[in-house]
C-alpha positions in Angstrom: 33.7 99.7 163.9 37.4 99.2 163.9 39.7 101.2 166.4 43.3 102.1 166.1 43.2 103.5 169.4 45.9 101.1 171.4 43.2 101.6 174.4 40.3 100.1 172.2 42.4 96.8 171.4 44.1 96.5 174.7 39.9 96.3 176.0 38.6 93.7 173.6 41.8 91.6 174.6 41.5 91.6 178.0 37.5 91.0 177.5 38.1 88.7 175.0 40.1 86.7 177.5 38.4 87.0 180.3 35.2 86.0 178.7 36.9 82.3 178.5 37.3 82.0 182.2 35.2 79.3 183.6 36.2 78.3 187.2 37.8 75.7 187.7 38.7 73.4 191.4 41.2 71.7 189.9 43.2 74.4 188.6 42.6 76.5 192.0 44.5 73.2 193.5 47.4 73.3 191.1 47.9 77.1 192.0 47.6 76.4 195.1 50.3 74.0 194.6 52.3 76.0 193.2 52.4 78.9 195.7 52.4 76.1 198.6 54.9 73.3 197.1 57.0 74.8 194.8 59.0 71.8 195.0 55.8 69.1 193.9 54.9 71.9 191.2 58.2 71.7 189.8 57.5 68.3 188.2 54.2 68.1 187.0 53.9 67.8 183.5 54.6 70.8 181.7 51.1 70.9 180.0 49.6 71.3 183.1 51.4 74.5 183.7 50.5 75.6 180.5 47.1 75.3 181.3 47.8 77.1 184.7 49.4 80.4 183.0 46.1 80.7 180.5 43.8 80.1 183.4 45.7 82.9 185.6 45.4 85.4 182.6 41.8 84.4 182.3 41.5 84.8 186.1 43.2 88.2 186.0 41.3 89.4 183.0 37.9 88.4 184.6 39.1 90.1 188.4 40.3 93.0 186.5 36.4 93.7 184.6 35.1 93.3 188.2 33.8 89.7 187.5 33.3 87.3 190.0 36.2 84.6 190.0 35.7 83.3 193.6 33.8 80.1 192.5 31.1 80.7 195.2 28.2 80.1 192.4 30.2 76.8 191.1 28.4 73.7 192.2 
């Protein structure tokens, strides 16, 4: 049933984009990177730090539902 309760939307975003986090080593490297090396961060390629800002929102999303985003069930 449709909402216009601001409350109703802002929960099916914020599920909606935490159900697309899947987690991921190599993007756990690249923010690692960029909170360690600013300076090596600074020039990869600008995709890649697309890619980082949607997997932080997913990341955030997820954390904020109470979902596990620590990668200990990854193999």
């Amino acid at each position: 049933m449709y909402s216009n309760d601001p409350h109703d939307r802002r929960d099916f975003r914020t599920r909606s984009i935490a159900d697309t986090f899947r987690y991921n080593p190599q993007m756990e490297d690249v923010e690692r990177l960029q909170r360690e090396r600013p300076d090596q961060y600074d020039t990869l390629n600008p995709t890649v730090k697309l890619e980082l800002g949607s997997y932080k929102r997913a990341k955030a999303a997820a954390h904020e539902l109470g979902r596990d985003v620590s990668g200990k069930d990854v193999l």
